[in-house]
BAPA-851994 format. One line per 4 residues: their letters; for each residue x, y, z of C-alpha. Coordinates in nm, 2 decimals. Example, Ala and Ser with C-alpha at 12.3 -4.5 7.8 and 13.67 -1.06 7.14 Angstrom:
! BAPA-851994
AS) 1.23/-0.45/0.78 ~ 1.37/-0.11/0.71;
This chain:
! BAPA-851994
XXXX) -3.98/-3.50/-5.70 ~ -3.65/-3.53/-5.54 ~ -3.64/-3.90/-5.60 ~ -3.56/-4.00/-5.26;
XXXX) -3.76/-4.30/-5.11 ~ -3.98/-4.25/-4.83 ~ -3.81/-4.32/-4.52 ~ -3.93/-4.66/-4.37;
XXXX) -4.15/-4.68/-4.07 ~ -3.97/-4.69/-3.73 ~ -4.02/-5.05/-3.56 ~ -4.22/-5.00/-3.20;
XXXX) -4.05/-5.23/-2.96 ~ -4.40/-5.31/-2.77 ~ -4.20/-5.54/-2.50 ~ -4.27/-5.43/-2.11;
XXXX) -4.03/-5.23/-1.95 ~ -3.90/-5.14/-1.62 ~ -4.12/-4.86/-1.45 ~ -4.46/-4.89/-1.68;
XXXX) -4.79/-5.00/-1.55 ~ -4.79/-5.24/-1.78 ~ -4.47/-5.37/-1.57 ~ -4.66/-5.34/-1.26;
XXXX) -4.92/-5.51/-1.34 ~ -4.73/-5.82/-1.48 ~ -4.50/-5.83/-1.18 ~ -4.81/-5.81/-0.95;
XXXX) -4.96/-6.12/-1.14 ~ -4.67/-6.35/-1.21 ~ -4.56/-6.28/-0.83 ~ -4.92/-6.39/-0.72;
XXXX) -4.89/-6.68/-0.91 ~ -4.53/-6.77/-0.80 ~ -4.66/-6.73/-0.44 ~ -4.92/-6.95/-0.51;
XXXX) -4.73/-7.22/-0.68 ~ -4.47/-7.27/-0.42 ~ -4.76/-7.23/-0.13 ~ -4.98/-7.46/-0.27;
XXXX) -4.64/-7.76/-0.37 ~ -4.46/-7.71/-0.03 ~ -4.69/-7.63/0.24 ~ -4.68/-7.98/0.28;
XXXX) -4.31/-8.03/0.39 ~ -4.31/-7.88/0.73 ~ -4.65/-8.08/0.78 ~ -4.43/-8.45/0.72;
XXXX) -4.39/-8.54/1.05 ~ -4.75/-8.49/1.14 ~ -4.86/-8.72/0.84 ~ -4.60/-8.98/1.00;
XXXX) -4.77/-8.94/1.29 ~ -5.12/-8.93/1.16 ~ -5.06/-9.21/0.87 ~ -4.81/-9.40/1.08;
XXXX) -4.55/-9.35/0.79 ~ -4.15/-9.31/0.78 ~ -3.95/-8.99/0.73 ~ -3.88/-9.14/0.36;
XXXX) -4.27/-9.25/0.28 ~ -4.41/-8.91/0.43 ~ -4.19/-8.69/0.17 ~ -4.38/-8.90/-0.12;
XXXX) -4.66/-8.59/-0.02 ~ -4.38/-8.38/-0.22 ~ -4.19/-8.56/-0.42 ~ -4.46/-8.75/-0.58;
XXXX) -4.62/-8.46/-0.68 ~ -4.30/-8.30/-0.80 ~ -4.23/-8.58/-1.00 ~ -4.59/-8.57/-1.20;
XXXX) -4.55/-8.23/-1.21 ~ -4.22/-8.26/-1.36 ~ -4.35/-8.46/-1.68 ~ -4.62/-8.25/-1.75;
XXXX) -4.32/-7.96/-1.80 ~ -4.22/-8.11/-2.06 ~ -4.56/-8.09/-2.24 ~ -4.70/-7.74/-2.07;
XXXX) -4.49/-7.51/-2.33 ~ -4.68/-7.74/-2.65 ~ -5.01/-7.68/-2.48 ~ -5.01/-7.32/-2.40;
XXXX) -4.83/-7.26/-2.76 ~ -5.21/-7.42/-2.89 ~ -5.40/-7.23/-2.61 ~ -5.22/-6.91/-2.53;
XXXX) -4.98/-6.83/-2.20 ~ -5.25/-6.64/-1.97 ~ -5.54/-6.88/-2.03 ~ -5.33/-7.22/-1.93;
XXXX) -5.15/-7.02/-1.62 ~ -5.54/-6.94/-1.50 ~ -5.69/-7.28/-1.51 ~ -5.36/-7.40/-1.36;
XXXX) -5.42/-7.22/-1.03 ~ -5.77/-7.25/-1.05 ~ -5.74/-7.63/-1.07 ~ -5.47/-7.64/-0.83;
XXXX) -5.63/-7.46/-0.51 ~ -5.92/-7.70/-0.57 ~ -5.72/-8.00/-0.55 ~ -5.52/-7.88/-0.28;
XXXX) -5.85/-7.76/-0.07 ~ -5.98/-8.15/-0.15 ~ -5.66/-8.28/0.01 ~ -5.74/-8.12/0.33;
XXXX) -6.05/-8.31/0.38 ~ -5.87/-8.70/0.25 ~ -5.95/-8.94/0.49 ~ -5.64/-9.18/0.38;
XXXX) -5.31/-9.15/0.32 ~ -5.34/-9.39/-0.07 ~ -5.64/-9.10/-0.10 ~ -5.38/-8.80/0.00;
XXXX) -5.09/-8.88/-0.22 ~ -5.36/-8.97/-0.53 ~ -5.47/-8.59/-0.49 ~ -5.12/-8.46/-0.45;
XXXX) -5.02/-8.69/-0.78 ~ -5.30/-8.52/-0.96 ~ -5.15/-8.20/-0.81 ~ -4.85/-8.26/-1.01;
XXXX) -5.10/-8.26/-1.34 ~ -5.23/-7.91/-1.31 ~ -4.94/-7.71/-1.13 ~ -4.72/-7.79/-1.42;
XXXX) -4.95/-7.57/-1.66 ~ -4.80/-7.24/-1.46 ~ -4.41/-7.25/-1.39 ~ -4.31/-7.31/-1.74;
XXXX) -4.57/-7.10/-1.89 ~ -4.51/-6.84/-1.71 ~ -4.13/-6.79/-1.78 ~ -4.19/-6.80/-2.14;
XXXX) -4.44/-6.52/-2.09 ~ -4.20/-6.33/-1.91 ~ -3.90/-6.35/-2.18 ~ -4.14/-6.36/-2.42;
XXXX) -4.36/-6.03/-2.34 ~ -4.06/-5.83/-2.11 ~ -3.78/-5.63/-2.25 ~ -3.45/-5.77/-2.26;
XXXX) -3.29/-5.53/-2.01 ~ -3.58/-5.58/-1.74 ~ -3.62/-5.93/-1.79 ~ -3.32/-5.98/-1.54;
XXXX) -3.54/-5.81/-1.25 ~ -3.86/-5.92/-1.40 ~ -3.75/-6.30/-1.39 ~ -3.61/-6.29/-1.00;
XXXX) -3.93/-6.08/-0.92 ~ -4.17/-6.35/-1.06 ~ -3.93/-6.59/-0.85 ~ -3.96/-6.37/-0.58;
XXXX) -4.28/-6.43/-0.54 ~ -4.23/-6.81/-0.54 ~ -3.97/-6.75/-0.23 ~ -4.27/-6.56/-0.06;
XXXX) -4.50/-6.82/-0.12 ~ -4.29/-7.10/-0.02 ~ -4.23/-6.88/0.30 ~ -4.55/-6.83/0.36;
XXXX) -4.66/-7.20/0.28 ~ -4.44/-7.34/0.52 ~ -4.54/-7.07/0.83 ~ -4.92/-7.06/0.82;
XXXX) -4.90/-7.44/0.74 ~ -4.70/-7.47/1.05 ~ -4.86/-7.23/1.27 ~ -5.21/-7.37/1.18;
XXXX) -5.12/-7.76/1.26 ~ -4.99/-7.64/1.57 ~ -5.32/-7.45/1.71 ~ -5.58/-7.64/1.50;
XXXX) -5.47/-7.88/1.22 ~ -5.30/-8.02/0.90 ~ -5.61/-8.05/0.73 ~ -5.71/-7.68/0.83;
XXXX) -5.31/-7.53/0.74 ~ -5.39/-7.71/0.38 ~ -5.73/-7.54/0.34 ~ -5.57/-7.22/0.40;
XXXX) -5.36/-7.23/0.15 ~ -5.56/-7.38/-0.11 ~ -5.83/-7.08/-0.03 ~ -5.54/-6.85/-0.05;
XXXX) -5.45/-7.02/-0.42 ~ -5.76/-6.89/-0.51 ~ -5.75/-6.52/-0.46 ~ -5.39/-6.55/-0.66;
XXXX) -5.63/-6.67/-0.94 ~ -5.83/-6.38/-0.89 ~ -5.52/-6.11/-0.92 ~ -5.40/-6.32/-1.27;
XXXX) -5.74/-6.29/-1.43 ~ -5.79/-5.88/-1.35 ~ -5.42/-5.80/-1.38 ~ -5.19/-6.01/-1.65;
XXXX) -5.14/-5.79/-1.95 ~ -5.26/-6.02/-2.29 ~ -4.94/-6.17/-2.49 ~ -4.87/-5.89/-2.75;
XXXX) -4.57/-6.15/-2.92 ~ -4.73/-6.52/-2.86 ~ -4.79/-6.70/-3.18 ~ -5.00/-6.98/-3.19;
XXXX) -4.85/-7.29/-3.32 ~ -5.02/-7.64/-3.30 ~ -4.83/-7.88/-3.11 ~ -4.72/-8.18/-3.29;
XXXX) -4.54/-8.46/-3.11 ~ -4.24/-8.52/-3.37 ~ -4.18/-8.15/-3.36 ~ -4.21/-8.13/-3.01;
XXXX) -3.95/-8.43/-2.99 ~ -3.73/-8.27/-3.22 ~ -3.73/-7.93/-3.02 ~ -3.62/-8.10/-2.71;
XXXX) -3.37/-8.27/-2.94 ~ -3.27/-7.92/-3.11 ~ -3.21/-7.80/-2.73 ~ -2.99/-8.07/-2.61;
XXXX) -2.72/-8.04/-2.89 ~ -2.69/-7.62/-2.74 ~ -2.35/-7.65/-2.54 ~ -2.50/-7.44/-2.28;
XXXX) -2.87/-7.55/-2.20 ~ -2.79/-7.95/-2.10 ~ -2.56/-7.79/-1.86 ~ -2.80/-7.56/-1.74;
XXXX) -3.05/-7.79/-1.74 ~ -2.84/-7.96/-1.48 ~ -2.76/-7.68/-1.27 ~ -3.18/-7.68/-1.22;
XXXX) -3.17/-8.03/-1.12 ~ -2.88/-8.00/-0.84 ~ -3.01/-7.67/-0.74 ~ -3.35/-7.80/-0.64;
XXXX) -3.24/-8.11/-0.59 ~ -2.98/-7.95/-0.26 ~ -3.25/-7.70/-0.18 ~ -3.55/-7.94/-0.12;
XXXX) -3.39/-8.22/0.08 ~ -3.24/-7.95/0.34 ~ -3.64/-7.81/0.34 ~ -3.77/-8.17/0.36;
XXXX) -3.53/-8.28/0.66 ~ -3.45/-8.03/0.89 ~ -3.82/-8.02/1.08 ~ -3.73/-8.37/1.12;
XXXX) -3.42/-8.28/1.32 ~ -3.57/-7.96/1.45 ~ -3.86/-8.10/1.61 ~ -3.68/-8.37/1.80;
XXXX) -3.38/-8.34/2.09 ~ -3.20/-8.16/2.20 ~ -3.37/-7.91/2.03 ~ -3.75/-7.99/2.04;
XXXX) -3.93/-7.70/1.93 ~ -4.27/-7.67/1.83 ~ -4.45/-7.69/1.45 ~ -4.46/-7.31/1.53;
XXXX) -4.12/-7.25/1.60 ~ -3.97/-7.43/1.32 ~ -4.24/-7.28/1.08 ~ -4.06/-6.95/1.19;
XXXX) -3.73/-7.03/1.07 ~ -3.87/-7.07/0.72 ~ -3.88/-6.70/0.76 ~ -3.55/-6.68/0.61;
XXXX) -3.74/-6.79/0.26 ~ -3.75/-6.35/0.27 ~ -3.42/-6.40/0.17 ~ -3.48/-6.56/-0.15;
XXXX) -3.66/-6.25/-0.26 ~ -3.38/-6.01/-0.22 ~ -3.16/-6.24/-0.38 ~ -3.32/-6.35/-0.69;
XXXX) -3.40/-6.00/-0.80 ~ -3.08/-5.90/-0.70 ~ -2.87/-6.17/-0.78 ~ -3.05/-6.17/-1.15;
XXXX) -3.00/-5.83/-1.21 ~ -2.63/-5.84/-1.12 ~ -2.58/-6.16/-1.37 ~ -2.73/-5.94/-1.66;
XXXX) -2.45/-5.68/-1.54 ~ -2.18/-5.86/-1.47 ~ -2.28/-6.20/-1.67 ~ -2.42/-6.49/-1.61;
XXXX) -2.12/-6.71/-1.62 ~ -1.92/-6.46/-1.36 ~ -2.17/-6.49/-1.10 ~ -2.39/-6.80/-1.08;
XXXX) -2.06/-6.97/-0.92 ~ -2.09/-6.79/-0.62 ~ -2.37/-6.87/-0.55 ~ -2.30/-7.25/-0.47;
XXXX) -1.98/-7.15/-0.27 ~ -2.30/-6.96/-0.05 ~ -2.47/-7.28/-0.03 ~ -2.23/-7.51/0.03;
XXXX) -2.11/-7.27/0.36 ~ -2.46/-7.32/0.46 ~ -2.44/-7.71/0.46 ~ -2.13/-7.69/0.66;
XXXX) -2.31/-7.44/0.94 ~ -2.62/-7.67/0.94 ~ -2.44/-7.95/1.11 ~ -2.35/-7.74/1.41;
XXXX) -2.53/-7.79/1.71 ~ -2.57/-7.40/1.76 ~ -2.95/-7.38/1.69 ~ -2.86/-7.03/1.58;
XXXX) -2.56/-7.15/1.33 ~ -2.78/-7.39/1.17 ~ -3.07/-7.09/1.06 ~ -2.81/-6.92/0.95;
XXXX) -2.70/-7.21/0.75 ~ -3.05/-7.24/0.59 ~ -3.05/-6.87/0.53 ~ -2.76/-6.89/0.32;
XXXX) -2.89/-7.18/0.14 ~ -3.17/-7.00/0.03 ~ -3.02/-6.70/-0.05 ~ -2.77/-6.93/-0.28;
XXXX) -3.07/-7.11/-0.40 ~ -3.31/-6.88/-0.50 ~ -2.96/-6.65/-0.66 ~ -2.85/-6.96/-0.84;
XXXX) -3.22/-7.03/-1.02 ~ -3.30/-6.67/-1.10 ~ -2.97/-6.64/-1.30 ~ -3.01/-7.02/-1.47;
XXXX) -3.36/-6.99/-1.54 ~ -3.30/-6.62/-1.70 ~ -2.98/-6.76/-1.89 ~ -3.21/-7.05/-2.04;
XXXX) -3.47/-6.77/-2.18 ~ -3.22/-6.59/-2.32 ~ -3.02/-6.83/-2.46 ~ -3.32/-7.06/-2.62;
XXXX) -3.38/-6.81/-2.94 ~ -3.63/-7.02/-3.04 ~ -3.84/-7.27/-2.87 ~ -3.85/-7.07/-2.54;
XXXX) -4.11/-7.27/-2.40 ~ -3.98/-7.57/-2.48 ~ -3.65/-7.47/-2.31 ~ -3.85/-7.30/-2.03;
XXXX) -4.01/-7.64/-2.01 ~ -3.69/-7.88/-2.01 ~ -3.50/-7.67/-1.72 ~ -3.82/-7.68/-1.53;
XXXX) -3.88/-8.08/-1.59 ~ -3.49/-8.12/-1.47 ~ -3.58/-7.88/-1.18 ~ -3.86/-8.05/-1.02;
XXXX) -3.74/-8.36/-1.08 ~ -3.43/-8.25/-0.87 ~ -3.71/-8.20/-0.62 ~ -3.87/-8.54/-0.63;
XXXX) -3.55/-8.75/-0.70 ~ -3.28/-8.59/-0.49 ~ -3.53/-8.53/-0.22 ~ -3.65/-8.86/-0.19;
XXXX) -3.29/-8.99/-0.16 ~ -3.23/-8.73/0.07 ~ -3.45/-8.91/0.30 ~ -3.29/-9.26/0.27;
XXXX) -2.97/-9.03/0.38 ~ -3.21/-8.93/0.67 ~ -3.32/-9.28/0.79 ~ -3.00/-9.43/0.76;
XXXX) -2.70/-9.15/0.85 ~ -2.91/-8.88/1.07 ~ -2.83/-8.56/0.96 ~ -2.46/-8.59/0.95;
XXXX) -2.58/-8.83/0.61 ~ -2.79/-8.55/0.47 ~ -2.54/-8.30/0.52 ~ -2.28/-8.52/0.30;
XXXX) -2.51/-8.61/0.09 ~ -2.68/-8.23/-0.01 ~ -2.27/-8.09/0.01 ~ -2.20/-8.40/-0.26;
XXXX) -2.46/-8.20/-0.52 ~ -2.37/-7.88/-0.45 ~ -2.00/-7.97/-0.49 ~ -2.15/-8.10/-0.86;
XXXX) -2.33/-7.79/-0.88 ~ -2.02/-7.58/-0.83 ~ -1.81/-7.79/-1.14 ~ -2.06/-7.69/-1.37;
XXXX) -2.08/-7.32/-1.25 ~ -1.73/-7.30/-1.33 ~ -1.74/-7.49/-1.65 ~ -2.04/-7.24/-1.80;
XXXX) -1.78/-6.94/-1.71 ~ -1.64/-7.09/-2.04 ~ -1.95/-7.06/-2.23 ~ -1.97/-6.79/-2.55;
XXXX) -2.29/-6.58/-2.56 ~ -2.48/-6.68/-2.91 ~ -2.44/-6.43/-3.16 ~ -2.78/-6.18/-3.18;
């Protein structure tokens, strides 16, 4: 014997990569999902002024059929990470869309409005068992150097779906109905159900942990001392917060004079969502290049363009506006919602979770304010009033520029 020890066994890095199947498959599922989530959440907003109509409602009370569902769904962030780390990523994710497209299909057929916004609040409930969920998958189960790709893939798919949301919702009210446009897309919620059940790989790295409400408190505690997450947290907030009440408003504008176009016309405009997919892959995978800090700036300097060109009375200035809010958008969440996974070394979900609670509450907050901007200041209010939180937005980009990467 020579004496020497036996060398020790090399360590398999198991973690997806780019160009597997196993990648394929994931991004398939988790962009069916996003596509769902964001179809099943917004195809109500182009739909507002037909429940004003419908309900006899204002601009402000008819955007409680988001932002009251956004703002459930918000809370129950903040407790989907605890649950799925009981119950496992893939299992929570399918009963969310499962329980989602029901709901949504049931609010096609409410014959009041108290009866509508009580399904849309329970909406809030199960939606919030997939967004958060599946994030941690992703920068749980995904290699490091695809998760940037991975991540704006997944939201991606929520730009697609929000797309598409908004345009067969639109398109559907104008030649048949609201209540058919919701059906549609709580029928189409369930096929996306279908593809995560046959095509989400299993969680190779979850460990189940019981969930604790002190230890839960503390790990949101834990988070908010970070110097970086609170801030990025934040950026979730105005992001969504700019995003939505632009979305929530414009058909408002769009549909009356001098423009007056049709439920059809302005559903085509949400076309422009196509942007968000381009950007959020490509915007994310430039961050993990470049860094996070050098880039997300840019991408409210994008937006904030876009406010300004939306106040023109060019109709073809104002979709270009919206385009480059979206791109800015969907660019700006890829990269802050990547930065959170990879910052949060432990407590991922938790951290997946907190973003997502300041997100949506962005949504239901901001948006709802948004519409007080509406009623009382046209659109000249809403443009000042998105352009004061992207301006926000913008401070804190340039502040995390500052921020040093925690050591590995």
């Amino acid at each position: 014997m020579d004496g020497s020890s036996p060398a020790a066994p090399a360590v398999v890095d198991r973690r997806i990569r780019h160009g597997t199947p196993a990648f394929r498959r994931t991004n398939l599922a988790l962009f069916s999902s996003g596509f769902a989530t964001f179809g099943l959440l917004y195809c109500v907003q182009p739909l507002m002024p037909a429940f004003s109509h419908e309900f006899g409602v204002d601009a402000a009370t008819s955007s409680l059929s988001l932002s009251l569902t956004t703002a459930v769904m918000a809370v129950g962030m903040l407790f989907a990470g605890a649950i799925s780390d009981a119950f496992g990523r893939k299992p929570i994710m399918l009963a969310s869309l499962l329980s989602s497209s029901i709901l949504v299909l049931l609010t096609a057929v409410s014959p009041s409005w108290t009866l509508l916004l009580a399904a849309r609040a329970l909406l809030g409930v199960t939606l919030a068992g997939l967004p958060a969920v599946a994030m941690t998958y992703l920068s749980e189960e995904v290699h490091g150097e695809s998760l940037g790709f991975a991540m704006g893939l997944y939201i991606g798919g929520n730009a697609i779906g929000g797309m598409s949301g908004r345009l067969i919702s639109g398109f559907t009210a104008d030649h048949a109905s609201w209540r058919v446009a919701v059906g549609v897309i709580g029928a189409l919620g369930l096929v996306a159900a279908f593809l995560v059940a046959k095509g989400l790989p299993a969680s190779l790295h979850f460990e189940k942990r019981r969930a604790h409400p002190r230890a839960l408190l503390s790990s949101f505690g834990e988070l908010l001392k970070d110097k970086g997450l609170p801030w990025l947290f934040a950026e979730g907030f105005l992001l969504m917060g700019a995003f939505v009440t632009i979305y929530n408003y414009v058909s408002y504008r769009l549909l009356a004079p001098p423009f007056s176009l049709s439920q059809s016309h302005v559903g085509a405009i949400f076309m422009v969502y196509l942007i968000g997919v381009g950007a959020s892959a490509w915007m994310g995978s430039l961050a993990s290049k470049l860094g996070r800090g050098k880039v997300i700036w840019t991408t409210f300097v994008m937006m904030l363009a876009g406010v300004a060109l939306t106040s023109s009375s060019s109709l073809w200035a104002i979709v270009i506006g919206i385009a480059l809010i979206t791109f800015g958008f969907f660019g700006g969440h890829s990269i802050a919602s990547g930065w959170v996974g990879m910052r949060a070394k432990r407590a991922k979900a938790h951290a997946s979770s907190m973003y997502l609670f300041s997100y949506y509450m962005g949504s239901s907050v901001a948006g709802s304010l948004g519409g007080v901007a509406w009623v009382h200041a046209g659109w000249t209010g809403v443009a000042v009033y998105v352009a004061v939180l992207v301006v926000a937005g913008l401070a804190i980009a340039i502040k995390l520029r500052g921020l040093k990467p925690l050591a590995t």
